[in-house]
N, CA, C and O atoms as a MOPAC input file, in Angstrom:
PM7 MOZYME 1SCF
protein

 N     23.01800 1   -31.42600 1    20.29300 1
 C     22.56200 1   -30.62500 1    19.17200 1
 C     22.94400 1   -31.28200 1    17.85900 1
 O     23.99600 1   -31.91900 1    17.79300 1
 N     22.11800 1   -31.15400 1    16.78100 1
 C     21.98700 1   -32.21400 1    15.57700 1
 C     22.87900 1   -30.48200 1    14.66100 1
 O     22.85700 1   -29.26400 1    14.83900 1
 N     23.55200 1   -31.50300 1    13.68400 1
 C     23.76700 1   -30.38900 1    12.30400 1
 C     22.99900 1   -29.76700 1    11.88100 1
 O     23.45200 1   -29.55600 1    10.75600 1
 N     21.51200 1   -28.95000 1    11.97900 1
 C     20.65200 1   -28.61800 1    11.53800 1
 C     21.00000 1   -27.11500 1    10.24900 1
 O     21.57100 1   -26.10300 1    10.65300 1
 N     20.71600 1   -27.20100 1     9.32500 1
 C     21.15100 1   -26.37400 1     8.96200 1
 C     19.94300 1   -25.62300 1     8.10200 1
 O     19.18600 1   -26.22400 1     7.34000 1
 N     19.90700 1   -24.19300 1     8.36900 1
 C     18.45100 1   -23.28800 1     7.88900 1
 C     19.09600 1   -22.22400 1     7.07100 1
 O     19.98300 1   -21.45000 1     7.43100 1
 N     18.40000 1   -22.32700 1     5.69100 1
 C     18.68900 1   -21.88800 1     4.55600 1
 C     17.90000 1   -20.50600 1     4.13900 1
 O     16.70100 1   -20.54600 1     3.86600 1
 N     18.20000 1   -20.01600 1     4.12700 1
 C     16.78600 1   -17.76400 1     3.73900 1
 C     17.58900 1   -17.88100 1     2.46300 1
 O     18.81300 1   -17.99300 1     2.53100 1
 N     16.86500 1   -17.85700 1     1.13500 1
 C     17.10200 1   -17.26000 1     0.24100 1
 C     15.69700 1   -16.62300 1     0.03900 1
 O     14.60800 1   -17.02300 1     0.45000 1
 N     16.17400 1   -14.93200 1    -1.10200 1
 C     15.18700 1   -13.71700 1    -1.14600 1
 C     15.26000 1   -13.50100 1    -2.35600 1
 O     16.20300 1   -12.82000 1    -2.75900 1
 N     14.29800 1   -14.01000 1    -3.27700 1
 C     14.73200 1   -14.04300 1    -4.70100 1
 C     13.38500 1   -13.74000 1    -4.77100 1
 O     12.35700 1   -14.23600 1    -4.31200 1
 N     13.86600 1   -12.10800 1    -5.96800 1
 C     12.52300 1   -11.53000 1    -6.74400 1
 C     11.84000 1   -12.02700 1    -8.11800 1
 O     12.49400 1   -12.17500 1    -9.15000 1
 N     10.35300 1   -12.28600 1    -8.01300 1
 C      9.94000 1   -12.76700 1    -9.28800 1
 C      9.77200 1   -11.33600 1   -10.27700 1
 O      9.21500 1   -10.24900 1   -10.12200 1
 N     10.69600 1   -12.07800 1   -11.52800 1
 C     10.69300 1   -11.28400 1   -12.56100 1
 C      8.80100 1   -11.28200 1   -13.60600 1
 O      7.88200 1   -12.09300 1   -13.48800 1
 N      8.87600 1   -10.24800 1   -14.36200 1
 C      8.02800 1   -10.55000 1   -15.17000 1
 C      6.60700 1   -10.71200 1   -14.68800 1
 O      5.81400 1   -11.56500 1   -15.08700 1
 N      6.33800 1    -9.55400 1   -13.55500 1
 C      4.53700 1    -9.57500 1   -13.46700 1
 C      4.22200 1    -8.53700 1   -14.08100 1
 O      4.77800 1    -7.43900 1   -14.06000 1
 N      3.06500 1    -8.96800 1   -14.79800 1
 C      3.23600 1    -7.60100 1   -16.16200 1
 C      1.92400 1    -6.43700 1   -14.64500 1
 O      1.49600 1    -6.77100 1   -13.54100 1
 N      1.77300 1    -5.15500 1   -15.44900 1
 C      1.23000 1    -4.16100 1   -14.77300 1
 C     -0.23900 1    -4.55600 1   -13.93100 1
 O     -1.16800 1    -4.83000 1   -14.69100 1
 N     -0.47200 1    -4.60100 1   -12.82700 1
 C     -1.51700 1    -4.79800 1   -12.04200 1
 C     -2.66100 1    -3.79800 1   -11.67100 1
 O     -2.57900 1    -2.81200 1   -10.93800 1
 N     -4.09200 1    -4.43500 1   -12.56100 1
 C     -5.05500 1    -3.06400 1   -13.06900 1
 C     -6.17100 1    -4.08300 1   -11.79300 1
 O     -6.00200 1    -5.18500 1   -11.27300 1
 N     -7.10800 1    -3.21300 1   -11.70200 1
 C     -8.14100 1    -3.43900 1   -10.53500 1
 C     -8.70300 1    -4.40400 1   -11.08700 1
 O     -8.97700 1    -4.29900 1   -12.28300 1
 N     -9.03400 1    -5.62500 1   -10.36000 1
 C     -9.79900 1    -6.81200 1   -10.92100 1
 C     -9.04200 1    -8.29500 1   -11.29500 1
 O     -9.35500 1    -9.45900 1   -11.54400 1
 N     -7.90300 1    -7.49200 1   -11.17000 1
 C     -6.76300 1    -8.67900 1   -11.89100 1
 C     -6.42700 1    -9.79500 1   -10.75000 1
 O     -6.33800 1    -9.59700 1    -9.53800 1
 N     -6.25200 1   -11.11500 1   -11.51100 1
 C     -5.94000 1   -12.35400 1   -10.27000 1
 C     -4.34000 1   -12.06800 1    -9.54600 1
 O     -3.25300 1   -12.26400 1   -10.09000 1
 N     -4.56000 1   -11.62800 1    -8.37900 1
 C     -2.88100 1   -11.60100 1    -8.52300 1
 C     -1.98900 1   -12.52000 1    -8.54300 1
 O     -0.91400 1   -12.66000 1    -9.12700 1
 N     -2.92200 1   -13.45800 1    -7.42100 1
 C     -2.26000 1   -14.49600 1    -7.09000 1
 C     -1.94300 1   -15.46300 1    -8.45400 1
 O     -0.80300 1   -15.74000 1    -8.82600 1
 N     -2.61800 1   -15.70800 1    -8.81500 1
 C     -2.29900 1   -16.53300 1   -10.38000 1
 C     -1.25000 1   -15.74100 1   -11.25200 1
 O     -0.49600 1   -16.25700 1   -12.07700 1
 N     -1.34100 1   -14.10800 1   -10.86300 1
 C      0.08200 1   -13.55600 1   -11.89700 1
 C      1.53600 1   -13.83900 1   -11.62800 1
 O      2.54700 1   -14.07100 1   -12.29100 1
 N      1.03300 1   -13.66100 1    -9.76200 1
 C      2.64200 1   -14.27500 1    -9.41100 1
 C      3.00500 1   -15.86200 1    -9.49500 1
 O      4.03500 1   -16.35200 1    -9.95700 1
 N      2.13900 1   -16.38200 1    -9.05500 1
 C      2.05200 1   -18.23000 1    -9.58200 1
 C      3.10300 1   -17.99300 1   -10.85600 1
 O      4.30000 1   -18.28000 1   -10.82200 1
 N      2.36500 1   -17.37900 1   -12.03700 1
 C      2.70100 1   -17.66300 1   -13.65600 1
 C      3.97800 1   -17.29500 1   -13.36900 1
 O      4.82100 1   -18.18300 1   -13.24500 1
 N      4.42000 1   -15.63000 1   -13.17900 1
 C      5.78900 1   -15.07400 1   -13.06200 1
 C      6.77900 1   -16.15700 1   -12.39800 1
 O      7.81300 1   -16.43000 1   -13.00800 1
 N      6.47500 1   -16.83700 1   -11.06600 1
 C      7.05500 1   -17.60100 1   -10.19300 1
 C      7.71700 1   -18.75900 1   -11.45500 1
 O      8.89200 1   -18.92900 1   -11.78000 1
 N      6.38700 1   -19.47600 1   -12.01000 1
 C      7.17300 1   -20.54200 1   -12.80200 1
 C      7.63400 1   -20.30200 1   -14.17000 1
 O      8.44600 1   -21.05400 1   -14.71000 1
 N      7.03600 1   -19.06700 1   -14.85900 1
 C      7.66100 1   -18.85900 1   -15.98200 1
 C      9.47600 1   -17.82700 1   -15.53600 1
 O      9.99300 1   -17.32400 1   -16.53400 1
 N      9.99400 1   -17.67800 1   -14.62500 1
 C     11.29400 1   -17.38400 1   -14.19300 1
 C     12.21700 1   -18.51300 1   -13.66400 1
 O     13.41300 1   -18.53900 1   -13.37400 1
 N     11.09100 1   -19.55900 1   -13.64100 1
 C     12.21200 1   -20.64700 1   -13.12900 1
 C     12.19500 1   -21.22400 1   -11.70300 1
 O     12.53000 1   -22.36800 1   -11.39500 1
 N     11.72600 1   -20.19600 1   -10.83000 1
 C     11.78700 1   -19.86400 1    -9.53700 1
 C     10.85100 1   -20.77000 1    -8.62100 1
 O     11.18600 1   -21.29400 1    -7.55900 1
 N      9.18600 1   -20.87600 1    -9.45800 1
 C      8.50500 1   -21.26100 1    -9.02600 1
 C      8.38200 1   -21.54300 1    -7.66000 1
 O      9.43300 1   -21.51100 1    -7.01900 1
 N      6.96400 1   -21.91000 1    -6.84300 1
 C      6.43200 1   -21.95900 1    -5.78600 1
 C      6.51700 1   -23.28400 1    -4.82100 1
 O      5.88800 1   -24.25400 1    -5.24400 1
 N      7.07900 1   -23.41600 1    -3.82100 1
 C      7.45400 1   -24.73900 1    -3.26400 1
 C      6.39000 1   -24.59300 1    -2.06400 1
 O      5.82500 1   -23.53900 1    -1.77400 1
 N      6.22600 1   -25.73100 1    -1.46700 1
 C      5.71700 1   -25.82500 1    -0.22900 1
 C      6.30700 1   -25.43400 1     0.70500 1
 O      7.26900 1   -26.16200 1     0.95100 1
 N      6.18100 1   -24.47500 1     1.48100 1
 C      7.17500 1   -23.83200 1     3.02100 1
 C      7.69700 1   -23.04200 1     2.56800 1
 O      8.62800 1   -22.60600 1     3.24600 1
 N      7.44200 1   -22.33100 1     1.11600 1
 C      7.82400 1   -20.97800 1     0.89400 1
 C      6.97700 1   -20.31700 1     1.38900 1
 O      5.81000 1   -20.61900 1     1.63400 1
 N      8.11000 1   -18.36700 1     1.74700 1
 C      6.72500 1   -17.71200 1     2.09900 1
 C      7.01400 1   -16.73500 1     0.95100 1
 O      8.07500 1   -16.34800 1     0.46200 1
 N      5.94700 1   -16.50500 1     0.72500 1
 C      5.56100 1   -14.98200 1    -0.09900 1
 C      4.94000 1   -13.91900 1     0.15700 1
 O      3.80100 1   -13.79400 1     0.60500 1
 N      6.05000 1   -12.75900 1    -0.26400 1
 C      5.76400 1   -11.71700 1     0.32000 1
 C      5.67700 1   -10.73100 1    -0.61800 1
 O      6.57000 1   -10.56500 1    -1.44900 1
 N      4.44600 1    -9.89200 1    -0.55900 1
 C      4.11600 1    -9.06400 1    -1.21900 1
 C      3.62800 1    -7.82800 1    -1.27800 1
 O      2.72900 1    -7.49400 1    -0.50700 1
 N      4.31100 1    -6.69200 1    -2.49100 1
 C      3.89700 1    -5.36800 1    -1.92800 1
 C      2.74100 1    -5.05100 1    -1.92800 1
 O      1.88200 1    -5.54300 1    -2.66000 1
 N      2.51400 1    -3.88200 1    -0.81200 1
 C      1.37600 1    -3.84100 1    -0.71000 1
 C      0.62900 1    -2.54400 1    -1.73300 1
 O     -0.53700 1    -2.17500 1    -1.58700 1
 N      1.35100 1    -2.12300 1    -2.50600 1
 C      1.00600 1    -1.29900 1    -3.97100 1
 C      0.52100 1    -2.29700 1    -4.83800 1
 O     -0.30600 1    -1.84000 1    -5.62700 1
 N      0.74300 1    -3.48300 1    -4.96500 1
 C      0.68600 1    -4.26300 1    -6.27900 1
 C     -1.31300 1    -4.54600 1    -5.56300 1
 O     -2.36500 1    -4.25300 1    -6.13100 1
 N     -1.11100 1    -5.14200 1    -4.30400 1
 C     -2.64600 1    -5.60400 1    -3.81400 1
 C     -3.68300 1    -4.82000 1    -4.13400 1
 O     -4.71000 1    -5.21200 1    -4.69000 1
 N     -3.33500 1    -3.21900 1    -3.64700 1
 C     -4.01600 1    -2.35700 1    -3.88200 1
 C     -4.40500 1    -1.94800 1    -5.03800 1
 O     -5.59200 1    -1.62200 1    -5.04900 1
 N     -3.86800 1    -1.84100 1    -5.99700 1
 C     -4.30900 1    -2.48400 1    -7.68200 1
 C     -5.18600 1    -2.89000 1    -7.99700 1
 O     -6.25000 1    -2.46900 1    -8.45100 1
 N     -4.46500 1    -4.44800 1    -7.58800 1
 C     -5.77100 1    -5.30000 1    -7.81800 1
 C     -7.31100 1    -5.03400 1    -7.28200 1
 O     -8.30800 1    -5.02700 1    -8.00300 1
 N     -7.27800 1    -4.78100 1    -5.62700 1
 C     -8.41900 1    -4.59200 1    -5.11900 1
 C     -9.47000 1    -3.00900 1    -5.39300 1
 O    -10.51500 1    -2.66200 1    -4.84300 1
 N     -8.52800 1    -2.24700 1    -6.60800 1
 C     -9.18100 1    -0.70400 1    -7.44000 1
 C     -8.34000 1     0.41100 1    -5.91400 1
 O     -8.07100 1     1.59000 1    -6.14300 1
 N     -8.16100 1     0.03000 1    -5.05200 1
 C     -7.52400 1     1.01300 1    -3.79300 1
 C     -7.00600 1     2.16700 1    -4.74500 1
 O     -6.32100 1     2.98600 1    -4.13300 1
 N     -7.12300 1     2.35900 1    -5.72700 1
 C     -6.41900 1     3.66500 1    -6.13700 1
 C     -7.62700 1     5.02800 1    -6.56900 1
 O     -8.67800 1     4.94400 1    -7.20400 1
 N     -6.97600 1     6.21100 1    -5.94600 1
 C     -8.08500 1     7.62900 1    -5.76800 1
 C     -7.60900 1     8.44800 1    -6.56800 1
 O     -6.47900 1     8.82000 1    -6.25200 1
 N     -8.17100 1     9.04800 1    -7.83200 1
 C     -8.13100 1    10.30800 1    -8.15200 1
 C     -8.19000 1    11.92700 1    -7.21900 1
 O     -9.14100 1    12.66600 1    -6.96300 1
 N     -6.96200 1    12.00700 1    -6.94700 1
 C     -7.63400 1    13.37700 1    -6.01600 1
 C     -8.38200 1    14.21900 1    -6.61900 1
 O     -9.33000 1    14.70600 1    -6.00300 1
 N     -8.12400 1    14.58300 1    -7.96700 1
 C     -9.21900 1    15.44600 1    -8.24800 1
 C    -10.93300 1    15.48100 1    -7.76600 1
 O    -11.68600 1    16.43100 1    -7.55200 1
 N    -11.16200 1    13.85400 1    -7.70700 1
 C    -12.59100 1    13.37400 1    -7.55800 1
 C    -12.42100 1    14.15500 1    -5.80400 1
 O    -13.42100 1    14.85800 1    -5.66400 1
 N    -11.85000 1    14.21000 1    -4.98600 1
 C    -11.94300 1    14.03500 1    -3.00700 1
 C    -12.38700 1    15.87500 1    -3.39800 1
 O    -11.98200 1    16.60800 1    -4.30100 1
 N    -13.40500 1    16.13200 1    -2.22400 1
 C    -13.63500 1    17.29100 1    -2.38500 1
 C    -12.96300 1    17.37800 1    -0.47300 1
 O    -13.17900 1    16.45700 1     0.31500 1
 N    -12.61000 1    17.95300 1    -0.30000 1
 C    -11.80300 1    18.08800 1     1.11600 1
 C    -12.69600 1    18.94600 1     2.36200 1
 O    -12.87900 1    20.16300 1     2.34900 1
 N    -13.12200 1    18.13000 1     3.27400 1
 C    -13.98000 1    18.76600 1     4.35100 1
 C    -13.25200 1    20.14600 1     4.90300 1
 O    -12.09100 1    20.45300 1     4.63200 1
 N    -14.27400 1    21.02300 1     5.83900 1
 C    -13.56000 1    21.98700 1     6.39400 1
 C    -12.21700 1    21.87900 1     7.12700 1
 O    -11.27300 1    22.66700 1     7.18900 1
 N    -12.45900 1    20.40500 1     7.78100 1
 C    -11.64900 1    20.17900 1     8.85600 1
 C    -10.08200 1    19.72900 1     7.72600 1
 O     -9.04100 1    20.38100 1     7.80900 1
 N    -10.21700 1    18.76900 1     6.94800 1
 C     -8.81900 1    18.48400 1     6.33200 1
 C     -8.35600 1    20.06300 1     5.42600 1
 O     -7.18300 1    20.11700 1     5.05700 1
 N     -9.19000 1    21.17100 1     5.12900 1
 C     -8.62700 1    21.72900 1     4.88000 1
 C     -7.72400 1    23.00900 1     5.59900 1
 O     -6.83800 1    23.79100 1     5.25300 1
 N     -8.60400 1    22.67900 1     6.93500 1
 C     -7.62600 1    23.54000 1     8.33800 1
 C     -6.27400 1    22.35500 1     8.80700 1
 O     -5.15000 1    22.78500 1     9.06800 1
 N     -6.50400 1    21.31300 1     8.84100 1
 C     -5.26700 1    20.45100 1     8.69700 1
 C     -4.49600 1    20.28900 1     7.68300 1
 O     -3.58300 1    19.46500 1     7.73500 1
 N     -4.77400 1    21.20700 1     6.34500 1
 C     -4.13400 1    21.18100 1     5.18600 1
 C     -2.75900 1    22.27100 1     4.97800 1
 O     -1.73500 1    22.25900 1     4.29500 1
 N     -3.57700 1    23.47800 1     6.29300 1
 C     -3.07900 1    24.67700 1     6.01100 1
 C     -2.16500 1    24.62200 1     7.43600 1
 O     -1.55000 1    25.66200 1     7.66900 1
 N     -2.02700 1    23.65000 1     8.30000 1
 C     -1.48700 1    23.70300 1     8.92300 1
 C     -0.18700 1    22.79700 1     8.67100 1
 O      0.93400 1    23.04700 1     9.11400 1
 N     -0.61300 1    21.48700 1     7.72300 1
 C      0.79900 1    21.00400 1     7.54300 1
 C      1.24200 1    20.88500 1     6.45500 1
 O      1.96300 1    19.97600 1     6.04400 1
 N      0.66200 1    22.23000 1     5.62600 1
 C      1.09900 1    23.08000 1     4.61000 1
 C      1.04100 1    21.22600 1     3.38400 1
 O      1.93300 1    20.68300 1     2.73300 1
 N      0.30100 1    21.03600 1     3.49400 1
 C     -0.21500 1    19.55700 1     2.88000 1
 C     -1.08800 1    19.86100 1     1.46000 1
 O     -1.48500 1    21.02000 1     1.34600 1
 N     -1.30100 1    19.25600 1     0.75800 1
 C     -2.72500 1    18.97700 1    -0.39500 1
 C     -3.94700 1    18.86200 1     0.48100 1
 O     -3.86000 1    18.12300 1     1.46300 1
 N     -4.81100 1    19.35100 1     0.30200 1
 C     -5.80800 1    19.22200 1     1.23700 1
 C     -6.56300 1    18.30000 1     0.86000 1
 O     -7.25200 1    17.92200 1     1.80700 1
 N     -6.85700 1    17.51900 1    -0.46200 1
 C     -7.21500 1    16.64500 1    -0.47700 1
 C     -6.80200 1    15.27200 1    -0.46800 1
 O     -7.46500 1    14.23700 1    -0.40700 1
 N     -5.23300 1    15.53800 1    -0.56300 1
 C     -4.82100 1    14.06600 1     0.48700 1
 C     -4.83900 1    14.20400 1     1.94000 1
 O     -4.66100 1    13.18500 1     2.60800 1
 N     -5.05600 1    15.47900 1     2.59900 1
 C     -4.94900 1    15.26100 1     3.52100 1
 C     -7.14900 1    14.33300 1     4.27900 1
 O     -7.56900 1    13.68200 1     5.23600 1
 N     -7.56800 1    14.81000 1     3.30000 1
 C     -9.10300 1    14.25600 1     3.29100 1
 C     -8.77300 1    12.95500 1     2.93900 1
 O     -9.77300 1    12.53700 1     3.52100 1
 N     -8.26800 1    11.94200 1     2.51000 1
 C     -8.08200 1    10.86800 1     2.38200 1
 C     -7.00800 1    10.34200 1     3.28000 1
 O     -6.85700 1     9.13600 1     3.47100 1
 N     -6.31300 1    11.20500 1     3.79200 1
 C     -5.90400 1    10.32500 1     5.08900 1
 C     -6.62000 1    10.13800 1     6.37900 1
 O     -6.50500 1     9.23500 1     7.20800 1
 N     -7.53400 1    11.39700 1     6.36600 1
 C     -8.27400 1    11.50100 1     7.88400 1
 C     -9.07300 1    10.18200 1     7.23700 1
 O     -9.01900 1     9.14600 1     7.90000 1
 N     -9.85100 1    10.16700 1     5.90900 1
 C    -11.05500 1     8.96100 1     5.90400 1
 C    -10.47300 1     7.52900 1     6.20100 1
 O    -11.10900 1     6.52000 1     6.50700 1
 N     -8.77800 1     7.71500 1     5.99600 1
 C     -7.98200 1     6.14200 1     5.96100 1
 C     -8.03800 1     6.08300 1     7.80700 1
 O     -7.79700 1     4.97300 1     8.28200 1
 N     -8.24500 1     6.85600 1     8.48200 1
 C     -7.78000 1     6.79500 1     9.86700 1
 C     -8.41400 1     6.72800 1    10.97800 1
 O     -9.59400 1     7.06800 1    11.05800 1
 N     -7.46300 1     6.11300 1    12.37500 1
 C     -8.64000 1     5.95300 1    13.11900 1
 C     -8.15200 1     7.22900 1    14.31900 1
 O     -8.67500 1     7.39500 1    15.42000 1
 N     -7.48900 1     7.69200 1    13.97400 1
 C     -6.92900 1     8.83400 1    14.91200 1
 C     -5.93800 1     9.02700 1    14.55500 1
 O     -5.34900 1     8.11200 1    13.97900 1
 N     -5.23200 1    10.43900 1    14.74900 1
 C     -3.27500 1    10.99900 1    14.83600 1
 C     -3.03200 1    10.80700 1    15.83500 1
 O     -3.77500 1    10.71600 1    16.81200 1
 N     -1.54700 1    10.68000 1    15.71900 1
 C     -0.80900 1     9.96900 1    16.62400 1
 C      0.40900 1    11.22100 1    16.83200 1
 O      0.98500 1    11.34700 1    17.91200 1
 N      0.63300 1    11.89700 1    15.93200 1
 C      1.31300 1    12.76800 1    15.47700 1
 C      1.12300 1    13.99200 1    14.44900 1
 O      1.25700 1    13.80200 1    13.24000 1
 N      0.90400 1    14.86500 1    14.81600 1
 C      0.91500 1    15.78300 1    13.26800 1
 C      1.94500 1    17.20700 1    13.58800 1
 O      1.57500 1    18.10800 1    14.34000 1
 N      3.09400 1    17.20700 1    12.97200 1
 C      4.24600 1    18.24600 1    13.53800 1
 C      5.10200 1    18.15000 1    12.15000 1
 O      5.47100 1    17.13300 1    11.56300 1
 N      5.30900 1    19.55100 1    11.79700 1
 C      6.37600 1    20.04900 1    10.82600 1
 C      5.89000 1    19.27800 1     9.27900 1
 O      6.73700 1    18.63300 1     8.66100 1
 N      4.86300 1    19.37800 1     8.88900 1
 C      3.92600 1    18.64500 1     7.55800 1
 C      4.09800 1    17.25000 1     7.70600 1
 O      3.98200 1    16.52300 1     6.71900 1
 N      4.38000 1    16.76100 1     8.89900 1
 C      4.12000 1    14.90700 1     8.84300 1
 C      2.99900 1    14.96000 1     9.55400 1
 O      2.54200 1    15.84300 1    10.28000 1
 N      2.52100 1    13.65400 1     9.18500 1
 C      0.79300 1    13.53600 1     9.38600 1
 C      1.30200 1    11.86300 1     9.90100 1
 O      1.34200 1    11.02300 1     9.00200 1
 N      1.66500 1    11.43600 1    11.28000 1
 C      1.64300 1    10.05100 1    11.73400 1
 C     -0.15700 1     9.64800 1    12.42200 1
 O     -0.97600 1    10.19400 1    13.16100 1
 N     -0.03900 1     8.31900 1    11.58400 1
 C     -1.94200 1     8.19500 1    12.04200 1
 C     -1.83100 1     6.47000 1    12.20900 1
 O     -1.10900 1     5.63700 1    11.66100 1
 N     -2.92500 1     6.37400 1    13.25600 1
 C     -3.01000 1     5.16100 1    13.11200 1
 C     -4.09100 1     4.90100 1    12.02100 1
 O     -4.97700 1     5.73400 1    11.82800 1
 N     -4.03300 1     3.97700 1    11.45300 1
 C     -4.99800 1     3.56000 1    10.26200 1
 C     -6.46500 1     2.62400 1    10.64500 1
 O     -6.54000 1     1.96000 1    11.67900 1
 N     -7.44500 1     2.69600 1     9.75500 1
 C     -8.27400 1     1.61700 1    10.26400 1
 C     -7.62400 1     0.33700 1    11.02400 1
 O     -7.78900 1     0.09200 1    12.21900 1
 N     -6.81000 1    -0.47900 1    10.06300 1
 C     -6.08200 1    -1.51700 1    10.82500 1
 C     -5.74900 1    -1.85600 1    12.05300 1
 O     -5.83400 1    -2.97200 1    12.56600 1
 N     -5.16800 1    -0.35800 1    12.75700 1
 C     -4.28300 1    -0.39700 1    13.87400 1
 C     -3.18200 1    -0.11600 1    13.36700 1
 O     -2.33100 1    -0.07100 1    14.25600 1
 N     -2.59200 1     0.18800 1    11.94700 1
 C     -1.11800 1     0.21300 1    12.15700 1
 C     -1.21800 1     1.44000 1    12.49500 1
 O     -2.24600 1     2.10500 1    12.62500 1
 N      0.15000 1     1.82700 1    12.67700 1
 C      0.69400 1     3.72500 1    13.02000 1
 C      1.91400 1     3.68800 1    11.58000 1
 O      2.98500 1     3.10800 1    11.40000 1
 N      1.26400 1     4.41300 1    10.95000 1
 C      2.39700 1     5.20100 1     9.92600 1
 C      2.01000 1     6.32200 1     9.51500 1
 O      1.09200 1     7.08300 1     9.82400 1
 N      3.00900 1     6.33100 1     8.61300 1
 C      2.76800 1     8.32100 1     7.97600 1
 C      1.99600 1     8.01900 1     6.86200 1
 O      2.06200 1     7.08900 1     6.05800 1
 N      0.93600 1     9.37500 1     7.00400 1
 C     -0.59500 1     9.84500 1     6.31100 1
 C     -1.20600 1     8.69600 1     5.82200 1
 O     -1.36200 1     8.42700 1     4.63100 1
 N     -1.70700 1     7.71600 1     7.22100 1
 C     -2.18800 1     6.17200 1     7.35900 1
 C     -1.96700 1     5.34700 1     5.80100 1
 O     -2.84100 1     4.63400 1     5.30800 1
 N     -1.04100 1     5.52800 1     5.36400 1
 C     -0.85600 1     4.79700 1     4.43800 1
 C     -1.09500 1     5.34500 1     3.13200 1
 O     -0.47100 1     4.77700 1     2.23500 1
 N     -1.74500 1     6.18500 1     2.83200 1
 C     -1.95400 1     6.85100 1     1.90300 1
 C     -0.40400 1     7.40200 1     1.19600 1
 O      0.53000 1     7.97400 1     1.75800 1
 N     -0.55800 1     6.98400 1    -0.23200 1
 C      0.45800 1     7.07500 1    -0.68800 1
 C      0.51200 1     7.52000 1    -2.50600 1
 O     -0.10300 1     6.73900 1    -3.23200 1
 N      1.24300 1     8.76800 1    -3.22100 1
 C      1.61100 1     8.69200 1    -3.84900 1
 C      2.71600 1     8.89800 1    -5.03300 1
 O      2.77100 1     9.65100 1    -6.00600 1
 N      3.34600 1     8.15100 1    -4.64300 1
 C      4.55100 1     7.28800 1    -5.45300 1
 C      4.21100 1     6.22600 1    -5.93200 1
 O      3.27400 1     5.66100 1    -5.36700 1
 N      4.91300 1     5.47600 1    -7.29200 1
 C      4.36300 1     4.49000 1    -8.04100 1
 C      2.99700 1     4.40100 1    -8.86300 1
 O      2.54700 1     3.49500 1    -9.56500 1
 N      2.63200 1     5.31500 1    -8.62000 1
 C      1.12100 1     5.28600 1    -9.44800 1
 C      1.06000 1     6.06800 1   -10.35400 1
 O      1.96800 1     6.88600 1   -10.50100 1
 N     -0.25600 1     6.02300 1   -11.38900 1
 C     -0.09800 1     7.01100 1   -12.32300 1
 C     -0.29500 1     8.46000 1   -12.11600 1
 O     -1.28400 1     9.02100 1   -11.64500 1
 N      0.73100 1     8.93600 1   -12.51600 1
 C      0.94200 1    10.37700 1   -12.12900 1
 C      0.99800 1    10.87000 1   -10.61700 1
 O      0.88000 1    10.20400 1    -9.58800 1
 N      1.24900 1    12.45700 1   -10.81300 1
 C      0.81500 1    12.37300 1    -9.52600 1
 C     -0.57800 1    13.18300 1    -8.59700 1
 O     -0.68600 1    13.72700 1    -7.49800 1
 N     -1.28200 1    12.95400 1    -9.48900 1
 C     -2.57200 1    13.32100 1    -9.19100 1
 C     -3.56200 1    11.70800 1    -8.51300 1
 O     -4.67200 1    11.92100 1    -8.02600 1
 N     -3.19600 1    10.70100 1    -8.54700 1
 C     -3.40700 1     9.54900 1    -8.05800 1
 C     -2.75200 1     9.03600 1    -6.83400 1
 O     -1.55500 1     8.94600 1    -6.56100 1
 N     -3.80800 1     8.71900 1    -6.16300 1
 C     -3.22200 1     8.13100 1    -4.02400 1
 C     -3.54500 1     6.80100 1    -4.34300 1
 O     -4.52400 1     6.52100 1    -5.03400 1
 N     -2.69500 1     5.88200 1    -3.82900 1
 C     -3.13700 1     4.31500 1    -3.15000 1
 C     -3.34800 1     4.42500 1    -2.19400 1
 O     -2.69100 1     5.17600 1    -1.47400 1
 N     -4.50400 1     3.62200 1    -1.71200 1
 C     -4.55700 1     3.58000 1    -0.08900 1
 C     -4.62000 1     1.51800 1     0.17800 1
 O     -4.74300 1     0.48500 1    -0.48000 1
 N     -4.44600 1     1.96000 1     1.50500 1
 C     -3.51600 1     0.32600 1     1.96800 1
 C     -4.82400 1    -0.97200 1     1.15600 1
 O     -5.79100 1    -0.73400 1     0.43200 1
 N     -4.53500 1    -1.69000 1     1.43900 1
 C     -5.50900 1    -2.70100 1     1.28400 1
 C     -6.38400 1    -2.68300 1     2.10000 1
 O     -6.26700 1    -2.07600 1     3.16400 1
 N     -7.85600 1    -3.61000 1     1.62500 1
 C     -9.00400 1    -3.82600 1     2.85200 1
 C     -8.73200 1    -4.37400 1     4.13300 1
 O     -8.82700 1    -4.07200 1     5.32200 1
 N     -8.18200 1    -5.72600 1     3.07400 1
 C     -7.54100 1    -6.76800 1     4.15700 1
 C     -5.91300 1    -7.20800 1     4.07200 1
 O     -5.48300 1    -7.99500 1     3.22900 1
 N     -5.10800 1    -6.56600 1     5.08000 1
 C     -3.62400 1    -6.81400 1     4.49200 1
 C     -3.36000 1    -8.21100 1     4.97200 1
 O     -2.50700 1    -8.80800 1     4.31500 1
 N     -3.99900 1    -8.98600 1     6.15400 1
 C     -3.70200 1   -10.31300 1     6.16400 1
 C     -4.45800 1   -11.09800 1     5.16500 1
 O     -4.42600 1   -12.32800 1     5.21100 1
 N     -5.08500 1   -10.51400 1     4.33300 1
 C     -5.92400 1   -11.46300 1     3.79000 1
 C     -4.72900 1   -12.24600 1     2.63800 1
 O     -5.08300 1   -13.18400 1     1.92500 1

């Protein structure tokens, strides 16, 4: 066995200013990357949230606009939920996996399984606004 020695450093880029629908991301974090110093090496990986993508790609819903089917609003009243997020999670989903005590576990278009398929709001403006996941999260 040789001295091999493998190095993980997890260092956050400072300074990506606010991410509006349309915006390059990749070129914001590029800029942030080298205007912090930090910049982008070959055999780095980068990893990124998936709130900032959704931004860019407009993923963000006014609930006011979701008018809520019969059905999310009998699933509304059962997990004592918003009924119109709960209409934007059934549209994010490809089935429940779970729905007990107001959690809503779903698998998502994707295939993943999380809670109310991803639909999310925290971080956004106000809270009358949902993100939902990206189109393409490997993309």
């Amino acid at each position: 066995m040789g001295n091999s020695h493998i190095q993980i450093q997890i260092l956050g880029v400072q300074g990506i200013p606010i991410v509006k629908e349309g915006d390059d991301l990749a070129s914001m974090i590029i800029e942030a990357a080298e205007a912090s110093a930090i910049g982008i090496k070959d055999g780095d990986i980068v990893v990124v949230a998936q709130k900032i993508v959704s931004k860019a790609e407009g993923r963000l819903v006014e609930l006011s606009k979701i008018s809520p089917s019969p059905f999310a609003l009998r699933i509304a009243e059962l997990t004592n939920r918003d009924a119109r997020l709960v209409e934007l999670v059934l549209r994010e989903s490809n089935r429940a996996v779970r729905m007990k005590d107001g959690h809503m576990i779903m698998e998502t278009r994707h295939g993943f399984v999380c809670a109310n398929a991803g639909v999310d709001l925290s971080n956004v403006s106000g809270g009358d606004v949902a993100s939902l996941l990206p189109e393409d999260p490997d993309a």
